[in-house]
N, C-alpha and C positions, 0 to 999 in steps of 0.2 A: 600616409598611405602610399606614394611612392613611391617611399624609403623601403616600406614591407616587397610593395612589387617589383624591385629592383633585383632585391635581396633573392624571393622566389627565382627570379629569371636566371641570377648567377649561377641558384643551388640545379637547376639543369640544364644549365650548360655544363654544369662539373659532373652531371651523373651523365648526359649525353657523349663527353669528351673521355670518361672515364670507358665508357662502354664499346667504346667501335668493334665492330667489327674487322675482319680481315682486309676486306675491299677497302674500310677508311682510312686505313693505316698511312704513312706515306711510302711511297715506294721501295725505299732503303731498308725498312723495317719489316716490310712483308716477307713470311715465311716460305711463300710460292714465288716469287721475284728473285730473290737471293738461291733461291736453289738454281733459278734459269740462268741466274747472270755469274755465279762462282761455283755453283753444281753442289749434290745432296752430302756433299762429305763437309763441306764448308757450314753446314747447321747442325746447330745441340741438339742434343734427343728431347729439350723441351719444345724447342723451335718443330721439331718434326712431328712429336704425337701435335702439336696445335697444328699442324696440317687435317689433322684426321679430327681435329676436335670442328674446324671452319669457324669457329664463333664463342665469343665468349658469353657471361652472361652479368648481369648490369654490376656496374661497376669493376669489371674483368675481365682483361683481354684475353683472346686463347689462348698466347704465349704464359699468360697469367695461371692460367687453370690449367695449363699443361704442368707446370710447377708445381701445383698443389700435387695434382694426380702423380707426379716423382714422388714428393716430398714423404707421400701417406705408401710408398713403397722403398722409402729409406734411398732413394735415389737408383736404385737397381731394375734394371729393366727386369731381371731373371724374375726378381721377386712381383715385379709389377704382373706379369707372365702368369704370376701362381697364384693373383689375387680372384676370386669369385667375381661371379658375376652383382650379387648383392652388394657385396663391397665398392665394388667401382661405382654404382647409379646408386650408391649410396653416398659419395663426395656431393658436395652440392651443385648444383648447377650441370652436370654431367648426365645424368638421364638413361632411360633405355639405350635409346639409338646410338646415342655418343660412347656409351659402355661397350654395348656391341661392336662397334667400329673397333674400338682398340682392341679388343676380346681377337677379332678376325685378325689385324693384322698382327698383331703379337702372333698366333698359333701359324699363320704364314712363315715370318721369321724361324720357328721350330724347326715348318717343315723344309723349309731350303737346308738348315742344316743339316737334317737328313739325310735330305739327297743328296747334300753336297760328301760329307762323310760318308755316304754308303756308294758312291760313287768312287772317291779316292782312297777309299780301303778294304779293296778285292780280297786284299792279302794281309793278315794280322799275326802280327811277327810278338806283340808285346800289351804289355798292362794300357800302354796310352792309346795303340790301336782298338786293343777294345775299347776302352771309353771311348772314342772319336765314333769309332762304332754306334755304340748303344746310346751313347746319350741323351739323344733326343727320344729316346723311349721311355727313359727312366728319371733324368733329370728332373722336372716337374711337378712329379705323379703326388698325389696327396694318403696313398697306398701301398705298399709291398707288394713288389710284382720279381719272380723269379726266372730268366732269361738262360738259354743254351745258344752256342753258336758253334756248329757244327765246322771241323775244317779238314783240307786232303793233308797229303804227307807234306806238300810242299806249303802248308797253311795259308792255302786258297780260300776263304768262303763257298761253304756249301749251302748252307740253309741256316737259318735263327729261329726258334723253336721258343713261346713262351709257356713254361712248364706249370707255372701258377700264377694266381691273384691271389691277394690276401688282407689281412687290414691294416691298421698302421703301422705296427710292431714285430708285423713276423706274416710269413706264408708260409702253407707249406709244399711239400716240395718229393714226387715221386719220383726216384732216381730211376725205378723199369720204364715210364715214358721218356724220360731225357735220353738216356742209354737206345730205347727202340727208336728213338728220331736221327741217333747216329746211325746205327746202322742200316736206317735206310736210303740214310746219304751216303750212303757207304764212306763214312768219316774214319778217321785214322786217329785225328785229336780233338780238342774238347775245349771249350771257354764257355765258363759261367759268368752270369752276374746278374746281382741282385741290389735295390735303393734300399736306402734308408728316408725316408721323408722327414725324420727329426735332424737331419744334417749331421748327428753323430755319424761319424764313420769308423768309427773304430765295433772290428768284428767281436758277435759276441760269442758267449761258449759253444752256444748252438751254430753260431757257422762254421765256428772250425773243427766241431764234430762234421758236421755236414761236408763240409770239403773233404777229409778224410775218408768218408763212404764213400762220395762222388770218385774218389782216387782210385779206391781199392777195388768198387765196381767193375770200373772201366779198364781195369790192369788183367782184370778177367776177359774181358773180352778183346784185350789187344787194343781197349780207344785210348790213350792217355789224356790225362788233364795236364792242361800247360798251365791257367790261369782264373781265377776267379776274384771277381774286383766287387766293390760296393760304392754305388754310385748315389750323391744327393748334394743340396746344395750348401755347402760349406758356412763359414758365418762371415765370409766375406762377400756372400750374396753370388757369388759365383759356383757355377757347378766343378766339382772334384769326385775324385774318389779314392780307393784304399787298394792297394794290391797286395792279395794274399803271400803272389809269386815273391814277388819283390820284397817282402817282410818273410823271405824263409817259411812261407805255411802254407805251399803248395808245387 
């Protein structure tokens, strides 16, 4: 009888020991300590989402369950970004509120790049200024969505104009709005761009008819087309894209 209640006592201290929380940790291993004492560049992105996670759950540390939650996104944050909200409070131990929490700060992260790209790029000279541009618009989307970026002669940004929504494989796309959105930025030239969410980025027959109308439109009214790109995220889990310019088909 001892022998059994020994035996109980050991198996929780191992579930108790295996479980701490953040607070129990010792100091060197805590994820909020280490960021005060060598600062937030000095920890892995599992160490940081188990900031936002606070807690793990029995038998697994946050640092633990931050690792799953990579793992079930192939280790890419991009793709973690794109996962639903079912899917995440679907990992075990993770839950509404802990889904939530990442849900938020992931779409934070988006939007700084936003504004950080829509800040340093008044002026779009080329295929990767668009993308730096648009990406955060287009990057993620689980839909086709078709984008106009209106510019002056000296290819300032005037205005961004999004021309359609549509579903996973195609929108469609009226060239009399995109051309009326120029002209009342009183624009001189013209940049498209539209995602692909299957990550193929290679254009299909129907863009590069479409880019051809968009050309011939605008040549009528004096706008030119410089560029039209296709933005998604690649199968390196990173976001790319395709320039038409650049491949001679615009």
């Amino acid at each position: 009888m001892y022998l059994c209640t020994k035996i109980v006592e050991l198996q929780l201290d191992m579930n108790e020991n295996f479980s701490l929380t953040l607070k129990e940790w010792a100091d060197e291993d805590k994820p909020r300590e280490k960021m005060l004492d060598k600062g937030k560049k000095s920890l892995t992105n599992a160490e940081l989402i188990a900031i936002l996670l606070r807690s793990g759950r029995q038998g697994k540390s946050a640092v633990d369950m931050a690792m799953e939650v990579l793992t079930s996104a192939d280790n890419s944050l991009t793709t973690l970004s794109q996962m639903e909200f079912s899917q995440l409070s679907g990992i075990k131990g993770l839950g509404s509120a802990k889904a939530t929490t990442l849900m938020a700060a992931l779409e934070l992260g988006w939007r700084m790049l936003g504004e950080m790209n829509g800040s340093r790029q008044p002026v779009i000279n080329d295929s990767q200024g668009l993308f730096n541009y648009m990406v955060r618009m287009l990057a993620d989307l689980d839909h086709e969505e078709f984008w106009a970026v209106y510019l002056s002669n000296r290819r300032k940004v005037l205005g961004r104009q999004r021309i359609s929504m549509g579903g996973i494989t195609a929108t469609p796309v009226d060239i009399r709005i995109m051309l009326r959105g120029a002209l009342e930025c009183k624009a001189t030239h013209l940049m498209v761009c539209h995602n692909h969410p299957s990550g193929d980025l290679k254009p299909s027959r129907d863009d590069k008819s479409l880019t051809e109308r968009i050309k011939e439109a605008g040549n009528l009214l004096d706008i030119k087309l410089l560029e039209h790109i296709i933005i998604g995220i690649a199968p390196s889990g990173k976001p790319d894209y395709y320039s038409f310019h650049d491949n001679g088909l615009a």
